[in-house]
C-alpha positions in Angstrom: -18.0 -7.3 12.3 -18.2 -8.9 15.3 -15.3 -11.3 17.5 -17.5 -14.6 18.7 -16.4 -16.7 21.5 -19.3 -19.5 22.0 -22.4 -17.2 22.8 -21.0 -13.8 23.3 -19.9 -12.0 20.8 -17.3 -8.9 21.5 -17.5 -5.7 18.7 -14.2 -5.6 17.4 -15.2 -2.9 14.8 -17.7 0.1 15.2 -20.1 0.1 12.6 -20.3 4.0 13.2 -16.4 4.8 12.4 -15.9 6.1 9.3 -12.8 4.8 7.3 -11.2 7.1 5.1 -9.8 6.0 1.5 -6.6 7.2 0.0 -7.2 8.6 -3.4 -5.2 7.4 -6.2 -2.5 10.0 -5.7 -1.9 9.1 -2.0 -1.2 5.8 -3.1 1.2 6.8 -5.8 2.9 8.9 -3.0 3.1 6.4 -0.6 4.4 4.1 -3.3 7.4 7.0 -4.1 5.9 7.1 -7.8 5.3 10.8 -9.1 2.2 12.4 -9.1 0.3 11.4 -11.9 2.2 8.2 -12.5 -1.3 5.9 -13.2 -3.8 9.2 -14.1 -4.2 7.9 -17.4 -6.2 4.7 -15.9 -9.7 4.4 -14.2 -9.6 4.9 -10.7 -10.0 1.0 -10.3 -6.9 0.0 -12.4 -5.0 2.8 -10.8 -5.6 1.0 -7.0 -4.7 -2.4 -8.2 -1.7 -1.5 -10.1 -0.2 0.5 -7.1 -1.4 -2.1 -5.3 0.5 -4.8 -7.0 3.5 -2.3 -7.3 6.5 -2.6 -4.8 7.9 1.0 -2.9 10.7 2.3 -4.8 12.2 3.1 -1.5 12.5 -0.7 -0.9 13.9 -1.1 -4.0 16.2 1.4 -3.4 17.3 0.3 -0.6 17.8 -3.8 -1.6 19.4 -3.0 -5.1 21.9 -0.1 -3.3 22.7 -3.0 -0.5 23.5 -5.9 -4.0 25.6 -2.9 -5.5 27.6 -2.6 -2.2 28.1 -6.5 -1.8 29.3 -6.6 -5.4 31.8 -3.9 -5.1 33.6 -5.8 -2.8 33.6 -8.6 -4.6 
């Protein structure tokens, strides 16, 4: 991939760098869902679901703060 500006274009990524990617289980991890959460999908369906998934960390976090504004309501 290169960065053009008029004639001369900068490398802005190395084609030689290698880019690691997270297995399935990293993403459920990272996600805060238990190991094994989407292992009874294809690998595909298992990155688009965690993919479209929210961290339950966020969520968490937002529904603790609505329970607190409601208690003092």
């Amino acid at each position: 991939m290169a960065a053009r500006d008029h004639k001369d274009p900068q490398i802005v990524v190395n084609p030689k760098s290698i880019v690691r990617r997270l297995p399935p289980l990293e993403c459920e991890r990272l996600q805060g869902y238990p190991d094994g959460w989407t292992a009874s999908e294809s690998d595909s369906a298992r990155y688009k679901a965690l993919g479209n998934s929210v961290a339950l960390s966020c969520v968490d976090y937002i529904m603790s703060g609505i329970a607190d504004v409601l208690d003092e309501k």
